[in-house]
Residue frames as qw, qx, qy, qz and C-alpha x, y, z in Angstrom:
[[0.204, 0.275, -0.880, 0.330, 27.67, 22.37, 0.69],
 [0.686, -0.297, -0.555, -0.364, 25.40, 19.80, 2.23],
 [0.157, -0.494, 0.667, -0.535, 25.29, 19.11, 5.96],
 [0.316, 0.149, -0.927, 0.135, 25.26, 15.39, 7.36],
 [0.598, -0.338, 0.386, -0.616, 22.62, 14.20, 9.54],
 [0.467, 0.069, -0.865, -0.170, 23.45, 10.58, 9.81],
 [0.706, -0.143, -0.477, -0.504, 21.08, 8.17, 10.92],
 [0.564, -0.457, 0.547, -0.418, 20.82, 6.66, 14.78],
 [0.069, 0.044, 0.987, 0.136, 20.43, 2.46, 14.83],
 [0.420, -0.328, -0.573, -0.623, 17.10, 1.62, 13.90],
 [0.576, -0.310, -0.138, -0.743, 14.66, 1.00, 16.26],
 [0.434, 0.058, -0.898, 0.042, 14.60, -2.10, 18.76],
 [0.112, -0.223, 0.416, -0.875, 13.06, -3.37, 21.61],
 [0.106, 0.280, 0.952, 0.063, 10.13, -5.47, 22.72],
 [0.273, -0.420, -0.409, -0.762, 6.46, -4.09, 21.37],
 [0.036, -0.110, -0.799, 0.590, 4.27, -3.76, 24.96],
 [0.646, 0.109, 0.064, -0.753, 0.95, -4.14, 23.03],
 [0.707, 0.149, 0.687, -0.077, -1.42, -6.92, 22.41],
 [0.348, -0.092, 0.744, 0.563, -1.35, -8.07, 18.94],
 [0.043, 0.697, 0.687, -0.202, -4.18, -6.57, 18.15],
 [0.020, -0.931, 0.032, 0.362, -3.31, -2.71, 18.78],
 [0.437, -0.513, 0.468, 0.572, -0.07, -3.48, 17.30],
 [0.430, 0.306, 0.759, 0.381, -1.35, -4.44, 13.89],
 [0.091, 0.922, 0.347, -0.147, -4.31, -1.97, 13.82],
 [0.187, -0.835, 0.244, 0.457, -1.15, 0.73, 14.22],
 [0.335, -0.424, 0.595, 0.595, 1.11, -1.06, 11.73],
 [0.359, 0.435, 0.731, 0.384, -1.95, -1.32, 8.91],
 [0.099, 0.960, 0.195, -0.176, -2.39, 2.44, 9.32],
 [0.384, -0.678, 0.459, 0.427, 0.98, 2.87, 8.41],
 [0.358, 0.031, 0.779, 0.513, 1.25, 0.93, 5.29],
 [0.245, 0.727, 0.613, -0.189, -2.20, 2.66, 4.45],
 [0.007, 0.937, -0.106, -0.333, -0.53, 5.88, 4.44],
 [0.464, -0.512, 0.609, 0.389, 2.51, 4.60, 2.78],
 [0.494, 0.217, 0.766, 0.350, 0.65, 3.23, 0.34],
 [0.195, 0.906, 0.375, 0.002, -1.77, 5.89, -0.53],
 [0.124, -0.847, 0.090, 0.510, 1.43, 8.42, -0.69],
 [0.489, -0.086, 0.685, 0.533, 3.16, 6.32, -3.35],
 [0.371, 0.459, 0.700, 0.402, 0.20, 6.20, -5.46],
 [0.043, 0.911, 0.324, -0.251, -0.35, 9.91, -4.98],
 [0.244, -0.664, 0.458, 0.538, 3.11, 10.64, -6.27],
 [0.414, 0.200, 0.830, 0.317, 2.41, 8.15, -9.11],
 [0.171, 0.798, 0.578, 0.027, -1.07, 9.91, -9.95],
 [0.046, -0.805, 0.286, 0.518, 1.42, 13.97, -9.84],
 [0.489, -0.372, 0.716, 0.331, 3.33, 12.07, -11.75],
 [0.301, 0.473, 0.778, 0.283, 0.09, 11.13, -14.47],
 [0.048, 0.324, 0.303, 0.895, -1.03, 14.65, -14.28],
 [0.325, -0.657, -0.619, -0.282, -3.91, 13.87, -12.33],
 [0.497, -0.790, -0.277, 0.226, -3.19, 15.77, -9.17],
 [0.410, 0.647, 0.039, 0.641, -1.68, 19.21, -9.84],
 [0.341, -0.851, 0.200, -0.346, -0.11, 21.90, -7.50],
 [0.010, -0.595, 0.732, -0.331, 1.61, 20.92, -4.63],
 [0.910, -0.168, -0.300, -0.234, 1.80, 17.98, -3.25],
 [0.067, 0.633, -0.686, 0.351, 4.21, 17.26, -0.10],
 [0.870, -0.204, -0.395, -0.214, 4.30, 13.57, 0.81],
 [0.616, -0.669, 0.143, -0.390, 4.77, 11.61, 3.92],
 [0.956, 0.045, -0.290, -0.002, 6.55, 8.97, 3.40],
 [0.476, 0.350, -0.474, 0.653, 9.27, 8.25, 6.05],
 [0.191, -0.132, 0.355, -0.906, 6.94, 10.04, 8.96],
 [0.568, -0.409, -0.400, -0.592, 4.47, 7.60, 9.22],
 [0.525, -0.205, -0.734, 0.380, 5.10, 6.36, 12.59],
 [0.126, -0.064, 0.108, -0.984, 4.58, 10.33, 13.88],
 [0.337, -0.147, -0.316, -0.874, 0.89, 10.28, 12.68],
 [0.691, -0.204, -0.678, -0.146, 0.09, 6.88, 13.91],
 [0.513, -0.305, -0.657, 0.460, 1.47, 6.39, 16.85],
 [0.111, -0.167, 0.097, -0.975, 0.33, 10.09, 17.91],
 [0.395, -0.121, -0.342, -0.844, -2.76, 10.26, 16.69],
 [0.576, -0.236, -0.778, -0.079, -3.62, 6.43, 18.09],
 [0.295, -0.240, -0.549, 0.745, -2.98, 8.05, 21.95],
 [0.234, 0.006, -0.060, -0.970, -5.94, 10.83, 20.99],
 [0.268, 0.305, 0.913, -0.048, -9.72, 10.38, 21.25],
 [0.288, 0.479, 0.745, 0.365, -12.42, 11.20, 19.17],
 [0.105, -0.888, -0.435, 0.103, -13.56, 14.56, 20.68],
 [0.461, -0.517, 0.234, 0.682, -9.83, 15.90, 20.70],
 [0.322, 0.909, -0.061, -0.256, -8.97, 18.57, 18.05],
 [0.735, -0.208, 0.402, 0.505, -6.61, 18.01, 15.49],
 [0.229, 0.934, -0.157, -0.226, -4.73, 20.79, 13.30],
 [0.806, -0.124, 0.445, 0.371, -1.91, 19.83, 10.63],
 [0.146, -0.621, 0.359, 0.681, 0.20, 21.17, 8.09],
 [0.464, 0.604, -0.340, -0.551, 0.59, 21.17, 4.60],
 [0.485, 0.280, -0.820, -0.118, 1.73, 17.42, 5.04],
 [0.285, -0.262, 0.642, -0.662, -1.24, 15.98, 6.30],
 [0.471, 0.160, -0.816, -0.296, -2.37, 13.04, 4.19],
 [0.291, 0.281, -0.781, 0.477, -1.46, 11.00, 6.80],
 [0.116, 0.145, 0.586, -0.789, -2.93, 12.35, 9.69],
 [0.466, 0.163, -0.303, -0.815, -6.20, 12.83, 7.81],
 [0.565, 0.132, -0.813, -0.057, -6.05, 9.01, 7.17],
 [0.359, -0.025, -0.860, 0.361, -5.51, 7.72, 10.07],
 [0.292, 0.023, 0.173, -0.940, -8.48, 10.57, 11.50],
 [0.462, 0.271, 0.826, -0.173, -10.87, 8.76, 9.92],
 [0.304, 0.624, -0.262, -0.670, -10.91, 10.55, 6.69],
 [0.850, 0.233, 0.469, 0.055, -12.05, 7.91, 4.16],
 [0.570, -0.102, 0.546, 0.606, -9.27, 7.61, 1.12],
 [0.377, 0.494, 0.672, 0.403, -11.55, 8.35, -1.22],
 [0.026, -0.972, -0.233, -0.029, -12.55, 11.74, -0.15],
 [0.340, -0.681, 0.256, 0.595, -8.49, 12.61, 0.45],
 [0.456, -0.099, 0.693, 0.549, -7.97, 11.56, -3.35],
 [0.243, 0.768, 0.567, 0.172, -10.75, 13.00, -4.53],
 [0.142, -0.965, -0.113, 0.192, -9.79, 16.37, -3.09],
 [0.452, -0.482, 0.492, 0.567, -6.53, 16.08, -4.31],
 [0.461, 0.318, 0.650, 0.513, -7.60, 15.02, -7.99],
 [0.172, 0.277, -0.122, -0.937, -9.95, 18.66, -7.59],
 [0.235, -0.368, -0.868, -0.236, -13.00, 16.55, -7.85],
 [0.302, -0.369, 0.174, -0.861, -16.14, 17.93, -5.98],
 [0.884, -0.344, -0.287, -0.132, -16.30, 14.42, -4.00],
 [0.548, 0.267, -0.461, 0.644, -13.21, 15.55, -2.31],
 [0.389, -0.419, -0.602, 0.557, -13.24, 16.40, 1.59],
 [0.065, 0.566, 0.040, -0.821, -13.59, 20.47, 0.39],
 [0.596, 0.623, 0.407, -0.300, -15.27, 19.86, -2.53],
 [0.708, 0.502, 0.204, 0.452, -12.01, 20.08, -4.68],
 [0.142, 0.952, -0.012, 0.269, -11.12, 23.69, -3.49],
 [0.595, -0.697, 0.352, 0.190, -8.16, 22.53, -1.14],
 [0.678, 0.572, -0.456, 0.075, -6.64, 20.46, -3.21],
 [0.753, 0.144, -0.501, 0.402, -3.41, 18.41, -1.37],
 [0.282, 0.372, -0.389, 0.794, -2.97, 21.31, 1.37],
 [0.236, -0.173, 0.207, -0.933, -6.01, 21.99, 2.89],
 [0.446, -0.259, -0.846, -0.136, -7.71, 18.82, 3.88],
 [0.450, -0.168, 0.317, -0.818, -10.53, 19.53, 6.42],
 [0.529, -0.260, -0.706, -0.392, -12.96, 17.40, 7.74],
 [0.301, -0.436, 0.213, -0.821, -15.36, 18.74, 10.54],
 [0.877, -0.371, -0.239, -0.189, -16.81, 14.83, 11.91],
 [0.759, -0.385, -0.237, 0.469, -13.57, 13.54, 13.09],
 [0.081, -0.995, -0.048, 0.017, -12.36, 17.45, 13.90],
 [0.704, 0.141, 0.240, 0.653, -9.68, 17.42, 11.48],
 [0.126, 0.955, 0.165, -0.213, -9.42, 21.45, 11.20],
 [0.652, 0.729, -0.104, 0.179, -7.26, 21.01, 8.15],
 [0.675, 0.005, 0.147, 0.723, -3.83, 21.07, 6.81],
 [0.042, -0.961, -0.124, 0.244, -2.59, 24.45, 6.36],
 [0.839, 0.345, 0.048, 0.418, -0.04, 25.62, 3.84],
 [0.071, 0.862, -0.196, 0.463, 0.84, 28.60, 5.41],
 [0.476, 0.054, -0.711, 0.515, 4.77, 27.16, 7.50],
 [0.075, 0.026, -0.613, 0.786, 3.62, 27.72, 11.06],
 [0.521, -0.282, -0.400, -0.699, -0.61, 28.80, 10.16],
 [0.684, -0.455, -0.526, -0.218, -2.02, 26.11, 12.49],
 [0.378, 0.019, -0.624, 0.683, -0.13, 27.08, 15.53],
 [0.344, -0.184, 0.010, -0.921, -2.82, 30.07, 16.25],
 [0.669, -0.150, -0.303, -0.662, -5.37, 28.28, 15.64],
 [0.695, -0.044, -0.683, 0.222, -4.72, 25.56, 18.07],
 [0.163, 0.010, -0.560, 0.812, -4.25, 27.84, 20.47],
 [0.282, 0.000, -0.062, -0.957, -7.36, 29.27, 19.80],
 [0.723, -0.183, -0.588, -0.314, -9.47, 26.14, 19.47],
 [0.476, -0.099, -0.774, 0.407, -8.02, 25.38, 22.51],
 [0.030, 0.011, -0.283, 0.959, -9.12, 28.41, 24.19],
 [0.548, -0.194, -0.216, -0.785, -12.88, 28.20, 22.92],
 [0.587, -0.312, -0.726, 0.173, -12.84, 24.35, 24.46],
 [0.239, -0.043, -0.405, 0.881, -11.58, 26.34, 27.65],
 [0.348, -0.112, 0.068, -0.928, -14.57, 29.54, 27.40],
 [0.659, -0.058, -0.428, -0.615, -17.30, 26.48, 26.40],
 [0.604, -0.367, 0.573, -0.416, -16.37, 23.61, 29.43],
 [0.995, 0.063, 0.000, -0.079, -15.60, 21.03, 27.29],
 [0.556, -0.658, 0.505, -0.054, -13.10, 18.69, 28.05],
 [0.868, 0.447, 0.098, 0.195, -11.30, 18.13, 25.12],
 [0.579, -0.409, 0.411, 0.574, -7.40, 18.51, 24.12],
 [0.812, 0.578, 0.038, -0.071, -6.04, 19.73, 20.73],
 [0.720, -0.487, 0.299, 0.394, -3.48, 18.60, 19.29],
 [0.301, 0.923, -0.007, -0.238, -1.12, 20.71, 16.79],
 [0.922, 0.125, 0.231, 0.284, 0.91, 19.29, 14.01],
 [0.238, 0.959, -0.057, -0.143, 3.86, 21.29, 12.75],
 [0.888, 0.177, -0.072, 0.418, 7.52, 21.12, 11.16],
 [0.486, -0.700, -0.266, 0.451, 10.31, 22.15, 12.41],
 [0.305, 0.395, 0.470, 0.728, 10.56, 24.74, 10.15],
 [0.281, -0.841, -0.283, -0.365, 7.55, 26.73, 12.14],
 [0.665, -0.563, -0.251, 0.422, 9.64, 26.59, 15.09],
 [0.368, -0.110, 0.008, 0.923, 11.34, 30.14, 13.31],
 [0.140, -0.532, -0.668, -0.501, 7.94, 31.41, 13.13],
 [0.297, -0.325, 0.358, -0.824, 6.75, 34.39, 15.35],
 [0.709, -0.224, -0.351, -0.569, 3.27, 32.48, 15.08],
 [0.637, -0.127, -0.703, 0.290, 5.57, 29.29, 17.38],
 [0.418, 0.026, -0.520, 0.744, 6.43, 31.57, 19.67],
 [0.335, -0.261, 0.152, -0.892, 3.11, 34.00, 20.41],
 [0.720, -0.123, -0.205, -0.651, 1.35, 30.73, 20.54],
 [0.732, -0.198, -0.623, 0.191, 3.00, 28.79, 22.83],
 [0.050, -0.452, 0.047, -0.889, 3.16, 32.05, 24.67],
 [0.617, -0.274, 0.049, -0.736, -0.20, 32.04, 25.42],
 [0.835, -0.099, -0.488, -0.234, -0.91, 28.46, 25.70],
 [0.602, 0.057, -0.556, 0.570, 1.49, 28.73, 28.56],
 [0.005, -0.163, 0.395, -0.904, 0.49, 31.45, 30.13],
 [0.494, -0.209, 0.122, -0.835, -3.31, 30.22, 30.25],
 [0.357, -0.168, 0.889, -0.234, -2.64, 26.84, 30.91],
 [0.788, 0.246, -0.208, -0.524, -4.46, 25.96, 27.14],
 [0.774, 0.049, 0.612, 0.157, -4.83, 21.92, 26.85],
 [0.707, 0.675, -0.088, -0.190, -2.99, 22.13, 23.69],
 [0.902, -0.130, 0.339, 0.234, -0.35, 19.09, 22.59],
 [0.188, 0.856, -0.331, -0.349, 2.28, 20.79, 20.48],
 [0.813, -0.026, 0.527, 0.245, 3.96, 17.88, 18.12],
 [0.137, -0.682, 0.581, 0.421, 7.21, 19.09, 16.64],
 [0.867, 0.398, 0.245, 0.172, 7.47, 16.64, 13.06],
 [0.018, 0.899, -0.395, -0.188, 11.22, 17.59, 12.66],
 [0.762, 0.636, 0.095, -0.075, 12.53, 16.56, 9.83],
 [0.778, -0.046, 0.247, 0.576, 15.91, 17.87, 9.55],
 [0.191, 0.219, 0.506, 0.812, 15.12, 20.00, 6.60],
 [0.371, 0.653, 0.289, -0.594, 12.60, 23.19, 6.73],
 [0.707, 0.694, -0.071, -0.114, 12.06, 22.90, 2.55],
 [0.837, 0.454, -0.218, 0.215, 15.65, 22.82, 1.60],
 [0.159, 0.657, -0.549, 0.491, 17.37, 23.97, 4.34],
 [0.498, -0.105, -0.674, 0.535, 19.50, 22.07, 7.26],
 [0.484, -0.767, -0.419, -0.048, 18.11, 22.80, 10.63],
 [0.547, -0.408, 0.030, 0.730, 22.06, 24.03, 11.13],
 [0.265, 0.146, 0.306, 0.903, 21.89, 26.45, 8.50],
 [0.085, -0.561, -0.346, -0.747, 18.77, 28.16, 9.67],
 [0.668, -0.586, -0.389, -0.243, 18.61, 27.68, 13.74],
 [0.033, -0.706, 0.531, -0.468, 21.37, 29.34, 16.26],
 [0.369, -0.247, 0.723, -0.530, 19.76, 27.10, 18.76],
 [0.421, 0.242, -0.735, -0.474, 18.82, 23.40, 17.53],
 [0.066, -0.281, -0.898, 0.331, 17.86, 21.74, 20.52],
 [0.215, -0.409, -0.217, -0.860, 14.13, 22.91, 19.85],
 [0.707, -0.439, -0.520, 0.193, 13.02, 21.21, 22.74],
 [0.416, -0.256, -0.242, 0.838, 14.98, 24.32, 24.63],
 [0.248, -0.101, -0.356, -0.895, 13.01, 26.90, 22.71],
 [0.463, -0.558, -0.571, -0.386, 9.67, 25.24, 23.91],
 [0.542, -0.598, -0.360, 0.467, 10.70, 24.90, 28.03],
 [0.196, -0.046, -0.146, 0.969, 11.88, 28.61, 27.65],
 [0.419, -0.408, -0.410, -0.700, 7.64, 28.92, 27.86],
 [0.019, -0.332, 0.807, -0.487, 7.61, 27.16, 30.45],
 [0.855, -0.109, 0.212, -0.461, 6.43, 24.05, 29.57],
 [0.802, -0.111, 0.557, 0.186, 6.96, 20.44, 29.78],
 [0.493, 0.726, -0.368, -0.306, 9.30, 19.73, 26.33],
 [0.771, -0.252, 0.580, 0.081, 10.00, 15.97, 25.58],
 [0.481, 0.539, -0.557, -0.410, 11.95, 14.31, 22.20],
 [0.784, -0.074, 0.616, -0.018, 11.28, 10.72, 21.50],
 [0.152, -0.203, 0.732, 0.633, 12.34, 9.29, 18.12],
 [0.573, 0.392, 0.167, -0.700, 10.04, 9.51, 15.71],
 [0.389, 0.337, -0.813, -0.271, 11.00, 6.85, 13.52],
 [0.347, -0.093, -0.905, -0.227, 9.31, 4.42, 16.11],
 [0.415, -0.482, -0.248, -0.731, 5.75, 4.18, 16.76],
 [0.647, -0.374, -0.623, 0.230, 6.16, 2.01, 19.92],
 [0.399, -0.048, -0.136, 0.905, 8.11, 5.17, 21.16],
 [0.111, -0.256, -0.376, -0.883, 5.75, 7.67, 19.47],
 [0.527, -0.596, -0.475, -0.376, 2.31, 6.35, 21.33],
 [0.525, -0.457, -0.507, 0.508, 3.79, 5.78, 24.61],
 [0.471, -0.219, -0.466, 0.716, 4.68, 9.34, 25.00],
 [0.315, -0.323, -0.209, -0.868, 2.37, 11.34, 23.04],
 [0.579, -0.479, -0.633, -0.185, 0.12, 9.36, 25.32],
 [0.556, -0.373, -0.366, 0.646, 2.09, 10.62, 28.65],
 [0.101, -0.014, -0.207, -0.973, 2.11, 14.39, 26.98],
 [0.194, -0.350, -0.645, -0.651, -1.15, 13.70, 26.45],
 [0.558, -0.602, -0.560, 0.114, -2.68, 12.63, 30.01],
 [0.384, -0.205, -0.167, 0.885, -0.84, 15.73, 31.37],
 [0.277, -0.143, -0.235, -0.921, -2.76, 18.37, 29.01],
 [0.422, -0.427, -0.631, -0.490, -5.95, 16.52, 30.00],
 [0.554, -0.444, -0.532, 0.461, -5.28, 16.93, 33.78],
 [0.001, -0.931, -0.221, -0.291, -5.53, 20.57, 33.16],
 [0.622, -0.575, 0.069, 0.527, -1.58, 21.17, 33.90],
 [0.345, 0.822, -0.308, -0.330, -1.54, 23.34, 30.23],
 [0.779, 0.557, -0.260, -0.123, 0.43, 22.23, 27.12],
 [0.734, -0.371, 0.432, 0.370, 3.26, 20.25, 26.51],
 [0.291, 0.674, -0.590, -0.336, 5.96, 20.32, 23.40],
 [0.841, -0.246, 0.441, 0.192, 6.89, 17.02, 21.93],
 [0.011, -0.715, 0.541, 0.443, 9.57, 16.63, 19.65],
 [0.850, -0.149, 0.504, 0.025, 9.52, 14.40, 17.15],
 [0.417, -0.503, 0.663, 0.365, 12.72, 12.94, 15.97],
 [0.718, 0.479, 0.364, -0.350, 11.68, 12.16, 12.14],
 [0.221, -0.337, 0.710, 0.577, 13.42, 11.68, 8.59],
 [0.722, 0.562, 0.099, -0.391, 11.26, 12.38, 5.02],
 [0.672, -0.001, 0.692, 0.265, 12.16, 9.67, 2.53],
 [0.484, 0.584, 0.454, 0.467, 10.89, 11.54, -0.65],
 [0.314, 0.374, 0.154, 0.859, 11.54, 15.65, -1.34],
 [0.125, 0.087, 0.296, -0.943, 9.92, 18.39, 0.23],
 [0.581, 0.542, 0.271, -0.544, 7.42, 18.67, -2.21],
 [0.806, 0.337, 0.439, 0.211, 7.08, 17.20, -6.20],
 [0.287, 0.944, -0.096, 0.135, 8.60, 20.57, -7.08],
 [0.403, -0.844, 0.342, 0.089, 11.63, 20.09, -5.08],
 [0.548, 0.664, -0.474, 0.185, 15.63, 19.14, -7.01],
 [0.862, -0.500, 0.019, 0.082, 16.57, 17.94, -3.47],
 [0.327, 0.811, -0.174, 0.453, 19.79, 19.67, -4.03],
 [0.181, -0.814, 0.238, -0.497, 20.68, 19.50, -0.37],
 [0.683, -0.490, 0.449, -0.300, 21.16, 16.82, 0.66],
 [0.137, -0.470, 0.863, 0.124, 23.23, 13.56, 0.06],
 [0.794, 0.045, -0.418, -0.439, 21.45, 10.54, -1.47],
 [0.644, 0.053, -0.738, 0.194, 23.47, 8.25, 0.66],
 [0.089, -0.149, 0.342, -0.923, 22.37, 10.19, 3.67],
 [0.622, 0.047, -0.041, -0.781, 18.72, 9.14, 2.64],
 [0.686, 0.055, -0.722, 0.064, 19.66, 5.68, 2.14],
 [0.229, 0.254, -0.751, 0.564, 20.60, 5.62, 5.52],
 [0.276, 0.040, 0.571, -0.772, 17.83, 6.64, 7.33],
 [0.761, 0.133, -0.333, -0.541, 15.47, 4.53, 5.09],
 [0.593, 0.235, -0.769, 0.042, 17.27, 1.79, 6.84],
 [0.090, -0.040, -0.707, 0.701, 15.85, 2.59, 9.80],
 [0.366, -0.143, -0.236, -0.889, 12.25, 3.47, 8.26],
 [0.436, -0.153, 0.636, -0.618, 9.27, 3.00, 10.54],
 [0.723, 0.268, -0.335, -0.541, 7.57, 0.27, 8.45],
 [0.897, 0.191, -0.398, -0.032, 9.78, -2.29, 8.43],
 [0.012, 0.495, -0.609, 0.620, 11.36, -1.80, 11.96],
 [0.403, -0.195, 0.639, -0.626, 8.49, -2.45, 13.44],
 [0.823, 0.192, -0.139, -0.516, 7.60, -5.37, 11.36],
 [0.471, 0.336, -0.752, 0.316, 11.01, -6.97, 11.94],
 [0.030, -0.029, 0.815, -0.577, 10.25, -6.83, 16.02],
 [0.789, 0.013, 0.186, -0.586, 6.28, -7.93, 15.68],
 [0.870, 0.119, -0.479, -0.009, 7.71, -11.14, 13.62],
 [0.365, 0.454, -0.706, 0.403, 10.44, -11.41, 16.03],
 [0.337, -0.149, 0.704, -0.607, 8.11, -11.57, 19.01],
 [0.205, 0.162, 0.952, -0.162, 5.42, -13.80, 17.44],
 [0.223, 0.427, 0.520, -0.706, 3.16, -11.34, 16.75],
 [0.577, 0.697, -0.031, -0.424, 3.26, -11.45, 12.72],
 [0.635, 0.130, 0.673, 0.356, 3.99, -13.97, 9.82],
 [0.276, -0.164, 0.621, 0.716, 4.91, -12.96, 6.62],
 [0.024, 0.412, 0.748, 0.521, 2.03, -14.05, 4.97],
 [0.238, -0.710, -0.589, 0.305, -0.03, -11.62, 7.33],
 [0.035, 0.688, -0.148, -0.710, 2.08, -8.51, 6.55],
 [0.100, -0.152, 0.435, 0.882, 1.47, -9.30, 3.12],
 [0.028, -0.633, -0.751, -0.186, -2.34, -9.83, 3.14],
 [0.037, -0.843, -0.335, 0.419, -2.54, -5.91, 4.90],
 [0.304, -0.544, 0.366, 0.691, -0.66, -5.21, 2.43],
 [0.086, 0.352, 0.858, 0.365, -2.81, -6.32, -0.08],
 [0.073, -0.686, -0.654, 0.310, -5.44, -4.84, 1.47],
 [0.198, -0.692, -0.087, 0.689, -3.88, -1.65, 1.63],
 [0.085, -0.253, 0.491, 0.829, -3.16, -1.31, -2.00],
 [0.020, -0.374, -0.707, -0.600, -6.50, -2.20, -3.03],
 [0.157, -0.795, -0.473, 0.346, -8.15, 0.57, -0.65],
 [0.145, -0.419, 0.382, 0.811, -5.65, 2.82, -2.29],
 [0.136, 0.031, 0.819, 0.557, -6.99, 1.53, -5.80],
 [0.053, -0.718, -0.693, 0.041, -10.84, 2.49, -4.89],
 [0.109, -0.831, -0.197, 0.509, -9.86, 5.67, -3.77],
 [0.381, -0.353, 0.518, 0.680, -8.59, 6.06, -7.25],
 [0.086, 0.342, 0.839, 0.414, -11.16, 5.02, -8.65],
 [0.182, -0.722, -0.593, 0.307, -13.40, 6.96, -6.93],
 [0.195, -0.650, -0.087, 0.729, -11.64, 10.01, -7.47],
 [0.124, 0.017, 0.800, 0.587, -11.46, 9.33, -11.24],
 [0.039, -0.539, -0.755, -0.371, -15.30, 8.77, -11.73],
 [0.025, 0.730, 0.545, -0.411, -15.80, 12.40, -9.84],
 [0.163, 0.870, 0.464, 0.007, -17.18, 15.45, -10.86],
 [0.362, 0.044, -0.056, 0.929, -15.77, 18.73, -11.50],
 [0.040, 0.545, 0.487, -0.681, -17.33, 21.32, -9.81],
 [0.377, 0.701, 0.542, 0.270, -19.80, 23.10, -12.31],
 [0.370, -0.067, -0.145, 0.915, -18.42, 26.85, -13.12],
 [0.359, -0.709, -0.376, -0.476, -21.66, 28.31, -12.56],
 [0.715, -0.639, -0.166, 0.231, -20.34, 27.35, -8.71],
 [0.773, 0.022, -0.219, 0.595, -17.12, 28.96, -8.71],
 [0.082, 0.407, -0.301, 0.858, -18.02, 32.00, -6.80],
 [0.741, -0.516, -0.312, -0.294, -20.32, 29.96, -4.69],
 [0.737, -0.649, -0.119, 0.146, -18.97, 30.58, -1.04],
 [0.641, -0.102, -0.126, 0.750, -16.28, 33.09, -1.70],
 [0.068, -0.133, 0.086, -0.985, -18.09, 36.24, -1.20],
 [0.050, -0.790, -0.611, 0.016, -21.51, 36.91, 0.47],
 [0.030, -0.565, -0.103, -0.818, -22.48, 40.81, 0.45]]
């Protein structure tokens, strides 16, 4: 038996950026949107093996987050972290590369889809292990803390980790030593195949975070107007050196767990629904509506986007496979 999780109205409301930011935000979005298709496309050809757990449906999360962060700030992410990667400043080509298991890929091919990393814009990877980056967030946060710099991280995570000891020693601490670390809930609905009702006594996870005793906000995650404003408010808090915050965000995946997954659990008309409310074309309806975008504009980034996608395809195509002379190179030293 399946359990219901219908779908709020979409999104409305006027956009309170120049036209400018607003774009920037909505051509990272279609980036990601685009680059997940063709990554499902490319599983799909063989080229990209293992797992592979796409974003699509959750790009407003990454953006609008991620936009409210600055360069020096720490960022930790899960097994579905494409996205976030992206929008980091991870160039396409190196996420596709690393996915195809090329050695022009961000890890040199050895992550593969789970374990992007990339140490300029202090991406400290996706992690495949449900809950994995909490720690380490804390911890990063903690060395900022021992070392006087005056940086923030923020920690991506579904809500799936939230039944994870790992949530709960590590917001622990981060409470009790007042770490700058941004906790950011990506709650789905669904931990893999299970309802959040069928695996959480207490759903309001927002209640679970303030029982740390810290700040714990839920904005929809579906829109990124929403999304920046308050990861930005969460955000200026941790940097005032009043310790973490929790946000919730309110989210809804459009394609399966993962390429392995029968989706079995859920309704199809259920998915419809909340695709009708998907952060793409919400906020593309209220930028035309206010002036701020013509047709022919969302389809030129749209263009754009699919032939940045196409390079990084190429690219990933014309690399290398690591030589197997190398393939105990950097997993043991004596």
């Amino acid at each position: 038996m399946t359990v219901d999780h219908h779908a709020p109205p979409p999104p409305t409301g006027p956009v309170p950026w120049d036209r400018d930011f607003a774009l920037r935000l909505l051509t990272d979005m279609v980036r990601i949107r685009r680059m997940e298709e063709k990554s499902a496309e490319m599983y799909g050809a063989g080229k990209i093996r293992g797992f592979l757990h796409l974003y699509i449906g959750e790009e407003a999360v990454a953006v609008g987050a991620l936009h409210a962060l600055i360069p020096d700030d720490n960022v930790v992410a899960t097994y579905r972290e494409h996205g976030h990667a992206l929008v980091r400043g991870m160039g396409m080509g190196a996420i596709m590369a690393e996915m195809f298991g090329k050695q022009e890929g961000c890890a040199r091919g050895r992550g593969g889809s789970m374990h992007l990393f990339d140490a300029k814009t202090r991406l400290y990877g996706g992690n495949a292990i449900v809950g994995g980056g909490l720690p380490v967030a804390s911890g990063l946060a903690l060395a900022a803390r021992m070392q006087g710099e005056q940086r923030l991280t923020a920690c991506f995570f579904g809500d799936g980790a939230v039944a994870e000891g790992a949530f709960h020693e590590s917001l622990n601490l981060a409470a009790l030593w007042k770490l700058p670390v941004l906790f950011c809930c990506e709650n789905n609905l669904y931990g893999m195949g299970t309802a959040i009702e069928r695996s959480e006594s207490q759903t309001d996870l927002c209640v679970k975070a303030a029982s740390y005793n810290m700040p714990a906000l839920r904005v929809d995650g579906m829109d990124v107007v929403a999304v920046h404003e308050i990861t930005k408010e969460a955000v200026a808090r941790v940097r005032a050196g009043r310790g973490p915050v929790f946000v919730e965000f309110q989210t809804y995946r459009f394609r399966a767990h993962s390429m392995f997954d029968a989706e079995l659990y859920r309704q199809k008309a259920e998915v419809e629904e909340w695709k009708a409310r998907g952060p793409i074309h919400t906020f593309t309806a209220r930028l035309k509506a206010e002036g701020k975008l013509s047709e022919e504009e969302f389809l030129a980034l749209d263009v754009a986007a699919n032939a940045e996608v196409d390079a990084a395809v190429a690219f990933a195509e014309a690399g290398t496979w690591e030589p197997i002379e190398d393939l105990l190179k950097d997993v043991h030293t004596p």
